[in-house]
KEKE-3310 file (N, C-alpha, C; in steps of 0.2 Angstrom, whole numbers, plus 5000, padded with zeros to 4 digits):
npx = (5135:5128:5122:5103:5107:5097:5097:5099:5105:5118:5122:5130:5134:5148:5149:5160:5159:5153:5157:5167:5164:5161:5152:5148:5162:5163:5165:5153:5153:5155:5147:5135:5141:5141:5126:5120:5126:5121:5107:5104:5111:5118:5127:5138:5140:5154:5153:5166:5177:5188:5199:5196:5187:5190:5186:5183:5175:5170:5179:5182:5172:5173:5167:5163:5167:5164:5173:5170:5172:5162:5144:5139:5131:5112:5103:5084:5076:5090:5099:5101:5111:5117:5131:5123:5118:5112:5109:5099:5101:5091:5078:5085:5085:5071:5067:5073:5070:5056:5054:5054:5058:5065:5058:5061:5054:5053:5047:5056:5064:5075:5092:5089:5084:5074:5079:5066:5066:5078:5074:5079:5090:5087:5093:5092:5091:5082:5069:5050:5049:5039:5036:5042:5042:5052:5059:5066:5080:5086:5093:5098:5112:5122:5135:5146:5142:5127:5130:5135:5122:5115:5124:5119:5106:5105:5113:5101:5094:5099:5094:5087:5075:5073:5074:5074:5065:5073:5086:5082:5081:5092:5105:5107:5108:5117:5127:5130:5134:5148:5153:5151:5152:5165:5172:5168:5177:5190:5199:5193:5181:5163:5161:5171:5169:5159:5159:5167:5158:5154:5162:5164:5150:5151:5160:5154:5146:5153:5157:5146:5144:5153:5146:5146:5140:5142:5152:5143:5135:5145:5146:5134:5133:5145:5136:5126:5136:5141:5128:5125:5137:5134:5123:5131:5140:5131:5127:5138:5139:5128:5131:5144:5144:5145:5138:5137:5131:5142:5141:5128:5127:5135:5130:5117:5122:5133:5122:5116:5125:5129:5117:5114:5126:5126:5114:5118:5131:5123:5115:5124:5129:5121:5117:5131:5128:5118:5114:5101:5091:5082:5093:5101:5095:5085:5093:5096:5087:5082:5093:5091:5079:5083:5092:5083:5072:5080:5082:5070:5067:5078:5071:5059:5065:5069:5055:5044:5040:5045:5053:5044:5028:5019:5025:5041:5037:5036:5048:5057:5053:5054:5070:5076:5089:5085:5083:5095:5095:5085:5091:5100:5096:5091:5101:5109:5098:5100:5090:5093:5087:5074:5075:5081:5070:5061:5067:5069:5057:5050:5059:5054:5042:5042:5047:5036:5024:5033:5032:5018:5012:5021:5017:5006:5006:5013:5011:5011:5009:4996:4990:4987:4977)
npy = (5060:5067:5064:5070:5077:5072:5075:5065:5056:5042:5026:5013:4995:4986:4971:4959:4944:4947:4959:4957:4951:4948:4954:4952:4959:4970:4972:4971:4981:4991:4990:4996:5006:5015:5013:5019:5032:5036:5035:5046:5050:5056:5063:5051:5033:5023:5009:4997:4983:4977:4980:4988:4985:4979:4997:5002:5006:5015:5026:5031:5037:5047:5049:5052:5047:5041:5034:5021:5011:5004:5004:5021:5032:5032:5043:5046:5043:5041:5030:5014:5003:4984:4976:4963:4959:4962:4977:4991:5010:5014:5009:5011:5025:5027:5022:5030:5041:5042:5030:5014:4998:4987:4977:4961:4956:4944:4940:4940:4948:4962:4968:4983:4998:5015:5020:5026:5027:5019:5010:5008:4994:4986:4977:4976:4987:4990:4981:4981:4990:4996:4985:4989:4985:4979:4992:4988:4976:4965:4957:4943:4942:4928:4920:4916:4907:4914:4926:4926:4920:4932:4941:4936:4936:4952:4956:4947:4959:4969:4979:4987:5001:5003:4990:4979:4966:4957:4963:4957:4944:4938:4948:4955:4944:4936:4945:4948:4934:4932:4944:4953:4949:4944:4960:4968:4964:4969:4986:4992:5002:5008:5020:5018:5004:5010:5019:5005:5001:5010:5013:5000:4998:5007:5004:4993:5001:5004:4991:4988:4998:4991:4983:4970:4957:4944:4954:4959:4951:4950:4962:4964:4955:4961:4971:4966:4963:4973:4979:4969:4972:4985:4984:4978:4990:4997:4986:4985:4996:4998:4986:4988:5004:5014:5021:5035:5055:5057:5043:5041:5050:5047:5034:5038:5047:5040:5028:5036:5038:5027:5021:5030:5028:5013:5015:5024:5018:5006:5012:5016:5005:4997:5004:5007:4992:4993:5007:5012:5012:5020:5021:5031:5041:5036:5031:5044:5049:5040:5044:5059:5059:5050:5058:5071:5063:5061:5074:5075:5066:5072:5083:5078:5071:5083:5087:5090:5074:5067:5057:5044:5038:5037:5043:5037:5023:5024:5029:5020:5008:5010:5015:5003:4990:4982:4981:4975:4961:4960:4966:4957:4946:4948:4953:4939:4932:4945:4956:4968:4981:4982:4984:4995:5006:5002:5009:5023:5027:5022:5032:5043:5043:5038:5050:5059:5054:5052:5067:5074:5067:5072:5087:5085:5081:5091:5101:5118:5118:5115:5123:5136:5131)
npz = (5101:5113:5128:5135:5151:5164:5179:5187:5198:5199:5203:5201:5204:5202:5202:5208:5202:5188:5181:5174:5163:5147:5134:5118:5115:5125:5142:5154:5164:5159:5148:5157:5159:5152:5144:5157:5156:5142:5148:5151:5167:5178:5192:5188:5199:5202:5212:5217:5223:5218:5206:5191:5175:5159:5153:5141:5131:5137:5140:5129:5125:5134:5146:5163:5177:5195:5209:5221:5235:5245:5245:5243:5254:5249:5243:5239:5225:5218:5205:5204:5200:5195:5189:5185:5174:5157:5151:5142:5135:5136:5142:5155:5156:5155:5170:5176:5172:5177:5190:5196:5193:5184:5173:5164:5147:5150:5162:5171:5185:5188:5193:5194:5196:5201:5218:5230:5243:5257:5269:5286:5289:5277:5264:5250:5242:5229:5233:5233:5225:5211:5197:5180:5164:5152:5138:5126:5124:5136:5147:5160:5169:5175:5175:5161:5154:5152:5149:5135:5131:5131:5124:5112:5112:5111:5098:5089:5091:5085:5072:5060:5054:5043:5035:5022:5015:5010:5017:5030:5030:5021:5021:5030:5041:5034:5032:5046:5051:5043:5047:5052:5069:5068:5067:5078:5087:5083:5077:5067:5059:5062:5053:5043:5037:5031:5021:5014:5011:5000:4992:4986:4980:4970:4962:4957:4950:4937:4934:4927:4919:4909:4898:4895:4897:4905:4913:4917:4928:4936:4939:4945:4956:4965:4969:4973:4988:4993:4996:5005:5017:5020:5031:5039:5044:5052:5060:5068:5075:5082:5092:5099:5104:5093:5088:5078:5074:5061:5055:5051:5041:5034:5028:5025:5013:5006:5001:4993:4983:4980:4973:4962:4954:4950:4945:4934:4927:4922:4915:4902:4903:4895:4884:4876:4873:4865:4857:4852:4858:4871:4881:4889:4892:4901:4911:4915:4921:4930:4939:4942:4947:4961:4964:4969:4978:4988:4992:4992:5004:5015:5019:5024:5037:5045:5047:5059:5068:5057:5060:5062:5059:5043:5034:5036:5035:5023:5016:5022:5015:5001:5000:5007:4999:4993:4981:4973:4974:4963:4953:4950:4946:4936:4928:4926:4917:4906:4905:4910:4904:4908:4922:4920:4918:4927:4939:4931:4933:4941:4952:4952:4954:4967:4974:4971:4979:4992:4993:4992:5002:5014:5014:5017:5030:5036:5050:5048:5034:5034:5045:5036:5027)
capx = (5129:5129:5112:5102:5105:5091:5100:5096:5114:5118:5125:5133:5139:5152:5149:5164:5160:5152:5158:5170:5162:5162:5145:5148:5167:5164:5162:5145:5152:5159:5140:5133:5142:5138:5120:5117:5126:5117:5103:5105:5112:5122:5135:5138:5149:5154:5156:5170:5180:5194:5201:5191:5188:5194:5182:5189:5172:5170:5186:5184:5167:5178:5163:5165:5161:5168:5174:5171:5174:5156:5139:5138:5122:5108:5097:5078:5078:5098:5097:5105:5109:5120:5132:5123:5114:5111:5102:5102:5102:5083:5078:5087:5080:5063:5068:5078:5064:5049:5056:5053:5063:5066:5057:5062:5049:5049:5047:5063:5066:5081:5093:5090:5079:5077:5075:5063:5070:5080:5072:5085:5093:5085:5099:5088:5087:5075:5062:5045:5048:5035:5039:5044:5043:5059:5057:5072:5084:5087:5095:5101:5119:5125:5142:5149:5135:5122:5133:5134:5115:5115:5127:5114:5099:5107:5114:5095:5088:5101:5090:5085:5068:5074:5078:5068:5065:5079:5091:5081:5081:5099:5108:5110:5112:5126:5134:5131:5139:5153:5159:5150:5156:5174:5174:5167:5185:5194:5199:5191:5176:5158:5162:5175:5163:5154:5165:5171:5151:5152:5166:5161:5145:5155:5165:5149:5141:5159:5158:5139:5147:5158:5142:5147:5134:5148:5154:5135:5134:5151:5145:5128:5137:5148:5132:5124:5140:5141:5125:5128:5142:5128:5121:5137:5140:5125:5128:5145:5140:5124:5134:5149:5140:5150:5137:5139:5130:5143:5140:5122:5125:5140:5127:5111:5124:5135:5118:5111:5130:5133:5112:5117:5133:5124:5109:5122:5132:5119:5111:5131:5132:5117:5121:5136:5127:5112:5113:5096:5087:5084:5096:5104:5090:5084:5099:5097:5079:5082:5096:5087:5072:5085:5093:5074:5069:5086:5082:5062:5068:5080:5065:5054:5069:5067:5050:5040:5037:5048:5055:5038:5023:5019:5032:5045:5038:5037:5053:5060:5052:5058:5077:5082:5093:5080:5082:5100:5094:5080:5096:5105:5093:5089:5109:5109:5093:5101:5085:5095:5084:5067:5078:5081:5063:5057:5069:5067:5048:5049:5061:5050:5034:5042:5047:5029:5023:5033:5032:5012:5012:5023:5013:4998:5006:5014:5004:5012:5002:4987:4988:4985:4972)
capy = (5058:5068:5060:5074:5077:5072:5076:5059:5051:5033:5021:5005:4990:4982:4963:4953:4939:4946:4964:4957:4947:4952:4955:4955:4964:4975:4971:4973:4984:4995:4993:4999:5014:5019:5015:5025:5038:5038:5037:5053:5050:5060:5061:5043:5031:5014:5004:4992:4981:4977:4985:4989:4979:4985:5001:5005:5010:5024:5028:5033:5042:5051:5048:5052:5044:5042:5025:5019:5005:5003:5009:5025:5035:5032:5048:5046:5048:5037:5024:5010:4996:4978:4972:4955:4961:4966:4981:4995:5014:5016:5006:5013:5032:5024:5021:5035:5046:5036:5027:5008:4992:4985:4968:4959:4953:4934:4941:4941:4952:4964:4972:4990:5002:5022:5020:5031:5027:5014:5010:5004:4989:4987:4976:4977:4994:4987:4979:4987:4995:4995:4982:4995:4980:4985:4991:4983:4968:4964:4949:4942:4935:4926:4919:4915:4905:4917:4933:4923:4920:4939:4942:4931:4943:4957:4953:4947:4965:4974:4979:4993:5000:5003:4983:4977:4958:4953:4963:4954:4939:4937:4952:4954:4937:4933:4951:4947:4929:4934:4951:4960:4945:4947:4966:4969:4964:4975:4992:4994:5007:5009:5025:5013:5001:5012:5018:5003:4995:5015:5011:4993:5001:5013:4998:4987:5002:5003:4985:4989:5001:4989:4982:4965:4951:4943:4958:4965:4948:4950:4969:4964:4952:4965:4978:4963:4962:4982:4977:4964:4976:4990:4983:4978:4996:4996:4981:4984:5004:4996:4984:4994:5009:5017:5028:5045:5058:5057:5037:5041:5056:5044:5028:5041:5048:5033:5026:5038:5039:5019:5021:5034:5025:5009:5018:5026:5010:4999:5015:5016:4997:4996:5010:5001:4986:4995:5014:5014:5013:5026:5020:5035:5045:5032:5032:5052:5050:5038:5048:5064:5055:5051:5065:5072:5059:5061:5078:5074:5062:5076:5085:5075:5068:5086:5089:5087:5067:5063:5048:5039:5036:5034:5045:5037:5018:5026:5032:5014:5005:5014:5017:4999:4988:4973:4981:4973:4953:4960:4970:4950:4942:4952:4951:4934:4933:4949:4960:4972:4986:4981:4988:5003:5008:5003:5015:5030:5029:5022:5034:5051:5040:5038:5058:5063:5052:5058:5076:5074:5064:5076:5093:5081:5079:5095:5106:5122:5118:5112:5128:5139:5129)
capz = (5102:5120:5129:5137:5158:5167:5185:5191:5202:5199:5209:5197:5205:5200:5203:5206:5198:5182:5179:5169:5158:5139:5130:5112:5114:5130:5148:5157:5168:5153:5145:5161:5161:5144:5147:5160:5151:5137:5148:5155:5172:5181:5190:5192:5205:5201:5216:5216:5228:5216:5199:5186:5172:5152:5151:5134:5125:5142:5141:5121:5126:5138:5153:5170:5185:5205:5212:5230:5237:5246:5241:5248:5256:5243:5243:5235:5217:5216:5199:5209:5195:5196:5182:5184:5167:5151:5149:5137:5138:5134:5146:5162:5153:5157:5176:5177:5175:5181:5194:5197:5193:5178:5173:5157:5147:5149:5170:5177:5190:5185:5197:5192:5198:5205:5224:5233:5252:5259:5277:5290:5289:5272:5260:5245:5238:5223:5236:5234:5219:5208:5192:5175:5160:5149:5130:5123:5126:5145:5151:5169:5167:5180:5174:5154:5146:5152:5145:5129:5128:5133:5117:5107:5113:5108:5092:5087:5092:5081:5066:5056:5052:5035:5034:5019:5016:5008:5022:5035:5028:5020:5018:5036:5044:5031:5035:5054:5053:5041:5046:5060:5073:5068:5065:5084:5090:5078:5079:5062:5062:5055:5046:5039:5034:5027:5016:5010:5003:4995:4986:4982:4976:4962:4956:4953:4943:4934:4930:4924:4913:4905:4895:4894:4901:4912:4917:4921:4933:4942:4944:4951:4963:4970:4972:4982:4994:4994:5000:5014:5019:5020:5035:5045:5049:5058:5066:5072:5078:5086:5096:5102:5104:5090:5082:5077:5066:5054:5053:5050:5036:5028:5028:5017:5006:5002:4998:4985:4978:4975:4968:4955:4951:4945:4938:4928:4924:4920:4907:4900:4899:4889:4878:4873:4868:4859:4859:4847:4863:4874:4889:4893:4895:4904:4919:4919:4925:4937:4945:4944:4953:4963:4969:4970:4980:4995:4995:4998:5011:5019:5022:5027:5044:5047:5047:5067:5070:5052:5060:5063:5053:5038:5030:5038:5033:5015:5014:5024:5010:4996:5003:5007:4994:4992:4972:4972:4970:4956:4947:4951:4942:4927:4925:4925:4911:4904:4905:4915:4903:4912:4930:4922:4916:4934:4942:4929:4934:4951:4957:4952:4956:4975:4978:4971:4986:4999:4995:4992:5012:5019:5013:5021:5036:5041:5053:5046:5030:5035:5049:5030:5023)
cpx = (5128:5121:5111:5102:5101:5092:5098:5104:5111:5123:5128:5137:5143:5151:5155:5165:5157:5154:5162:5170:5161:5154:5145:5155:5168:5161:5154:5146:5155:5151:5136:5132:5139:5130:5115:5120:5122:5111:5100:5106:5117:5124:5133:5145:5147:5157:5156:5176:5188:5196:5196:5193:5191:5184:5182:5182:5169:5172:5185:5178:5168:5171:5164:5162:5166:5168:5174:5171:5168:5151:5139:5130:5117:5102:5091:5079:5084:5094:5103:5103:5117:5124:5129:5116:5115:5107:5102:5100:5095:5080:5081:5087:5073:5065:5072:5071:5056:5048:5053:5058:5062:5065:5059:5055:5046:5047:5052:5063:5074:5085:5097:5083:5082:5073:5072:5065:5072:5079:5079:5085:5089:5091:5099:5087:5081:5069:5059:5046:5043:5037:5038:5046:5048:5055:5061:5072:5086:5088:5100:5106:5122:5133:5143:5144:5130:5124:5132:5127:5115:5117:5123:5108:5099:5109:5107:5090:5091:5100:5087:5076:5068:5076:5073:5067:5070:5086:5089:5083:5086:5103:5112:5112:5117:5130:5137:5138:5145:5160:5159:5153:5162:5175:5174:5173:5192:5195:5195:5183:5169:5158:5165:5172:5159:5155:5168:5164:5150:5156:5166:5155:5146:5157:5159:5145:5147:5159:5152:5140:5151:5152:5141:5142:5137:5150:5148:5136:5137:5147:5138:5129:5140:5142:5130:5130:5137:5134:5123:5132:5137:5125:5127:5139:5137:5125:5131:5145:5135:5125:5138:5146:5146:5146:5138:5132:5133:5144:5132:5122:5131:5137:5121:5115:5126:5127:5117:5119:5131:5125:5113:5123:5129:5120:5112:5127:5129:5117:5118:5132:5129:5118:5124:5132:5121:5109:5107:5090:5088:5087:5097:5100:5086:5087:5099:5093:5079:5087:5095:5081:5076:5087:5087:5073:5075:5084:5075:5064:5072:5075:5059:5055:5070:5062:5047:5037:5039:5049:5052:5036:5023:5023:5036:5043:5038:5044:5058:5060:5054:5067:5081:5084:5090:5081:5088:5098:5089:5088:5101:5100:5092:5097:5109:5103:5095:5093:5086:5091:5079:5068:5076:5075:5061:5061:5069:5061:5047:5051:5057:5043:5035:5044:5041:5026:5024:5033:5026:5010:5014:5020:5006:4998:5010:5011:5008:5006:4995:4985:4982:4980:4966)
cpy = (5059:5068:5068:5071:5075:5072:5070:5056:5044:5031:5016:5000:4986:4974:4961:4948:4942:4954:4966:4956:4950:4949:4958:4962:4968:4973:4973:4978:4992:4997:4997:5004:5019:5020:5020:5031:5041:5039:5042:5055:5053:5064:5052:5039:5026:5012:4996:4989:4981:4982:4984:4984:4983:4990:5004:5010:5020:5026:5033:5037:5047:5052:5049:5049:5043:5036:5026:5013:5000:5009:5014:5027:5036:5038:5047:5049:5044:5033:5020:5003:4991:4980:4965:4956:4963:4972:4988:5002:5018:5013:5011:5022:5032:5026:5026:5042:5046:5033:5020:5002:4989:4975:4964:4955:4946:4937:4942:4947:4956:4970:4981:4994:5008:5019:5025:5032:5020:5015:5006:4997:4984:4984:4977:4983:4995:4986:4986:4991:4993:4992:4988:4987:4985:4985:4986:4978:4968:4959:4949:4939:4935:4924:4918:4912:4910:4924:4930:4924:4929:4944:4941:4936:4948:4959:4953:4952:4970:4973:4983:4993:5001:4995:4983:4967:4954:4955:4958:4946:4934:4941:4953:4949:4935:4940:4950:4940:4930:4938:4954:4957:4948:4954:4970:4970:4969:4983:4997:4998:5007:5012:5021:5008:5003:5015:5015:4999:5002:5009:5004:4993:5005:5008:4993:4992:5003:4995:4986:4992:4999:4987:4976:4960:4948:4947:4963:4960:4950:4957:4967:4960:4956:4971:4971:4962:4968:4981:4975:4969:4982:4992:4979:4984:4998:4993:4983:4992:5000:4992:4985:4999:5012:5022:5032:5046:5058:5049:5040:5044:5050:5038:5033:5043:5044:5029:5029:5041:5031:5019:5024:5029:5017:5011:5017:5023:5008:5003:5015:5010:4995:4999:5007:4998:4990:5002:5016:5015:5018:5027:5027:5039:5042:5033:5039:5052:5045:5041:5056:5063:5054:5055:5071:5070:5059:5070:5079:5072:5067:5081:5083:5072:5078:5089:5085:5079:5064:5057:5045:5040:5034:5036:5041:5029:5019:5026:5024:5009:5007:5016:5011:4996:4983:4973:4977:4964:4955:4961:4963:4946:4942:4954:4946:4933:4939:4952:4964:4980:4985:4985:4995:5007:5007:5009:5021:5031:5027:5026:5040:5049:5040:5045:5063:5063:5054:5064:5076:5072:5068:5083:5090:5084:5088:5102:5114:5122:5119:5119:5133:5136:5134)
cpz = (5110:5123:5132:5146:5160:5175:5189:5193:5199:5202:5205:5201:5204:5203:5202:5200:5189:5178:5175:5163:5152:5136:5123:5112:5121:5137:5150:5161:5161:5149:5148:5162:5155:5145:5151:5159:5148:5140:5152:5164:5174:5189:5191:5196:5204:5209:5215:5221:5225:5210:5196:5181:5162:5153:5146:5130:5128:5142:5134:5123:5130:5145:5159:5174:5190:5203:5218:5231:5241:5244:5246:5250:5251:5245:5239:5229:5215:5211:5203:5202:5196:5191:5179:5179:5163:5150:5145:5139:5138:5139:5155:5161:5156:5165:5180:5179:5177:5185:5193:5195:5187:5177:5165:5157:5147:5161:5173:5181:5188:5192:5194:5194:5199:5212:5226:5240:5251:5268:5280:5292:5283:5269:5252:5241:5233:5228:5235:5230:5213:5199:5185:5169:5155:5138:5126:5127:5134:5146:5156:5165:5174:5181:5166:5152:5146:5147:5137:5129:5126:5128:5110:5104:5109:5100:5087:5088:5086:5074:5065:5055:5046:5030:5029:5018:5015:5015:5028:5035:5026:5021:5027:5042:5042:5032:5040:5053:5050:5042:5052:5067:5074:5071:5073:5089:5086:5079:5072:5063:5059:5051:5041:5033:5030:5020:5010:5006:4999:4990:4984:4976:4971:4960:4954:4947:4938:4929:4927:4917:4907:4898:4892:4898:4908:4916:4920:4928:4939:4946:4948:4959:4966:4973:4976:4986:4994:4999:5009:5018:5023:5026:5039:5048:5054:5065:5072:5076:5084:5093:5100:5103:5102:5085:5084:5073:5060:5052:5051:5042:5030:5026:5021:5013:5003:4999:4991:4980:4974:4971:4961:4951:4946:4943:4934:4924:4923:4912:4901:4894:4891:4883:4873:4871:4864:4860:4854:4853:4870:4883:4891:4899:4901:4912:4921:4922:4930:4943:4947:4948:4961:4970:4971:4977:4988:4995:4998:5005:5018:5023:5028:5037:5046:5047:5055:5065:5063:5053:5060:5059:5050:5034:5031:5034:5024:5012:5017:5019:5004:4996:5004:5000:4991:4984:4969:4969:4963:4951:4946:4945:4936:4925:4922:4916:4905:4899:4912:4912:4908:4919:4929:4921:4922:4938:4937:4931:4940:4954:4957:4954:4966:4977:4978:4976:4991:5000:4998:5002:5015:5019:5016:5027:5040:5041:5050:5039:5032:5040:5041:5027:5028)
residu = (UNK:UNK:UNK:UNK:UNK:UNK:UNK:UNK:UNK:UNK:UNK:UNK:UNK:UNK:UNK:UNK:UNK:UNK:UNK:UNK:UNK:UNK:UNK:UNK:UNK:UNK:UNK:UNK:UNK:UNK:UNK:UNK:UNK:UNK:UNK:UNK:UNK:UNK:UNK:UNK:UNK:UNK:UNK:UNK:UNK:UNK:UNK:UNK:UNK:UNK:UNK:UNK:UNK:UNK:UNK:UNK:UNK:UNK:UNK:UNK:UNK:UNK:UNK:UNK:UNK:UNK:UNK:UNK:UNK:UNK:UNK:UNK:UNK:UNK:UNK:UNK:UNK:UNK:UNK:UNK:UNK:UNK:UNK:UNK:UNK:UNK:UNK:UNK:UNK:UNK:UNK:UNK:UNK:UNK:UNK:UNK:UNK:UNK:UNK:UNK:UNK:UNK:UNK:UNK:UNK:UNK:UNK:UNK:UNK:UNK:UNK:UNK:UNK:UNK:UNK:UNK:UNK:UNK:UNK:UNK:UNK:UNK:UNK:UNK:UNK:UNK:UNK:UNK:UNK:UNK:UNK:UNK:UNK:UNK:UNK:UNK:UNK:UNK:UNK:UNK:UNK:UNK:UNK:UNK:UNK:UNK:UNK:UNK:UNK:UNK:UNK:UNK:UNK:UNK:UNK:UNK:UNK:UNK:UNK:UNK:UNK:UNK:UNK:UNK:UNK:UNK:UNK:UNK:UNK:UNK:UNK:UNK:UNK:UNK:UNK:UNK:UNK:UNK:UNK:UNK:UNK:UNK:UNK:UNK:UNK:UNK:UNK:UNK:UNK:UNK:UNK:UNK:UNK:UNK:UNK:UNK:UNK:UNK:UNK:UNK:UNK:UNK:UNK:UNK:UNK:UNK:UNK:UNK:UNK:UNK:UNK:UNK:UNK:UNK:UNK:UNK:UNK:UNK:UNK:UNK:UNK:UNK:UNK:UNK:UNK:UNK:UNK:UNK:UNK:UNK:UNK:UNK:UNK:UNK:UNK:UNK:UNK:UNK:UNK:UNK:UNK:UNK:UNK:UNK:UNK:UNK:UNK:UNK:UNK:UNK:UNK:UNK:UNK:UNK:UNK:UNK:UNK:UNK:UNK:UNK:UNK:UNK:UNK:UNK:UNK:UNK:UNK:UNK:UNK:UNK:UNK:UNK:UNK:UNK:UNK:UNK:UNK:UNK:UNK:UNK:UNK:UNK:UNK:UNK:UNK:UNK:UNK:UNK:UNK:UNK:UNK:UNK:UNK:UNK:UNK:UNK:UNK:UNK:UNK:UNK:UNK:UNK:UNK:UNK:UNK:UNK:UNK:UNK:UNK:UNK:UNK:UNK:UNK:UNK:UNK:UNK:UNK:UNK:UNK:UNK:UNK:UNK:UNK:UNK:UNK:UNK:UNK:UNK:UNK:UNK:UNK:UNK:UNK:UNK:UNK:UNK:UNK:UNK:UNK:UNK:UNK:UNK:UNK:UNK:UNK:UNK:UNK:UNK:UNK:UNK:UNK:UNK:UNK:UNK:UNK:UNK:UNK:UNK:UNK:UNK:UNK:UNK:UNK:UNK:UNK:UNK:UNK:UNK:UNK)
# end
């Protein structure tokens, strides 16, 4: 994920007192640097009086930057930013190329700016910078409790646009408390993670395939973990800055491989108990709908402005897992058939839509009309 240059230097402070402080696994002065990585800054110089602090996730991003011992000659145009902060790579992107000083939204004053001169005997470089309200998370931390709030923040921002109600509402706060906490200190990985709610989502449509009411239950309990899991990958990249593109492309497929898998357990299972109906056929058309429907959607993330609009809320709301407590319920009840009748006909009723929106929306067509 190599951010793009923007040839703008930075200057990073190393604070004594707070640049070693840990924000969810990784010092501030470690987030800093990443930050203004990501947020196209370059070269950059950390000044620092003593050692550095663990740098581990810059070290792993293989990032360069100088060290000096004082702030050196700041030229007009320098991003001159504290540790005595939280603040994210979007954000110091913004400041970076627009100059001003970074205010969070409750007002705090943030020490991060681009300077334009520092007049003499000047100790401020921020003064007189015109306030830049931040998009994201921003918080002042001054010593340990503030860094924790600051961990709180941050945590409370890490959230998908693909979340649907039930991830919001359960699926990710019992992942969060359970897993993503822990996992943050581990060397364990989000491809890993992701991996492992694929492979819990084959074993639920496997137990689905068994055909047995018991054994439909237990399988819809492991698709809601596979679930909860689902959304810890996320967590744990968003928080570390551990994403990739192959966390991304192993997050869409494993999707539409553990959706196929219990389609096609659940039409299996039924089968087994009452092959006069016409389950199978059933499971073929929702995983042909399906695979339809990921290769609409691959289209669509490469199509001009796919990630926004309406597409993208189409494709958000149709893609997350909220279907996992329905498929829990109609376990339990066993009217697990009624699931697969809504997905054989839901899944070909949601690719007709997105194809139809995205031949709306892209200007190539519409040039030809």
């Amino acid at each position: 994920m190599e951010p793009t240059r923007i040839a703008i230097p930075a200057v990073l402070i190393a604070d004594p007192g707070t640049a070693g402080l840990r924000v969810i696994a990784l010092t501030l002065l470690d987030r800093l640097l990443v930050a203004a990585h990501r947020g196209g800054c370059h070269p950059i110089t950390v000044v620092a009086t003593g050692p550095l602090p663990d740098l581990r996730r810059t070290q792993a991003l293989g990032i360069a930057f100088n060290v000096a011992t004082q702030v050196p000659p700041l030229a007009p145009g320098t991003l001159v930013a504290n540790t005595r902060q939280l603040v994210l790579a979007g954000d110091i992107r913004q400041i970076a190329t627009h100059g001003g000083r970074l205010v969070a939204r409750d007002g705090t004053v943030l020490p991060a700016g681009r300077i334009e001169s520092t007049p003499a005997g000047e100790t401020d470089p921020w003064k007189n910078l015109r306030p830049v309200k931040t998009l994201g998370v921003a918080h002042p931390v001054h010593d340990e409790s503030s860094a924790i709030a600051a961990g709180e923040a941050l945590w409370a921002s890490l959230n998908s646009s693909a979340d649907g109600t039930v991830d919001r509402h359960f699926n990710r706060p019992v992942g969060r408390r359970l897993l993503s906490r822990w996992l943050v200190h581990t060397p364990i990985t989000p491809n890993q993670i992701s991996v492992g709610a694929t492979l819990l989502g084959v074993l639920a449509g496997a137990g689905f395939a068994l055909g047995s009411k018991p054994m439909s239950i237990v399988a819809a309990v492991l698709f809601q973990i596979s679930a909860i899991i689902d959304c810890v990958d996320g967590d744990v990249a968003r928080a570390v800055y551990k994403e990739s593109p192959l966390g991304k492309w192993l997050d869409i497929v494993g999707d539409q491989v553990v959706h196929a898998s219990v389609f096609i357990g659940i039409a299996v299972g039924l089968w087994r108990a009452s092959s006069a109906a016409p389950f199978l056929w059933l499971g073929g058309s929702a995983v042909l709908g399906g695979l339809i429907s990921f290769v609409v959607v691959l289209r669509g993330m490469r199509q001009p402005g796919g990630a926004d609009g309406p597409l993208q809320k189409l494709i958000d709301g149709a893609t997350n897992r909220d279907f996992s407590v329905l498929v829990l319920i109609l376990s339990i009840v066993d009217r697990l058939g009624w699931f697969l009748w809504l997905a054989a006909i839901g899944s070909h009723v949601f690719w007709i839509l997105a194809l139809t929106l995205q031949l709306r929306l892209d200007p190539k067509a519409a040039s030809r009309k």
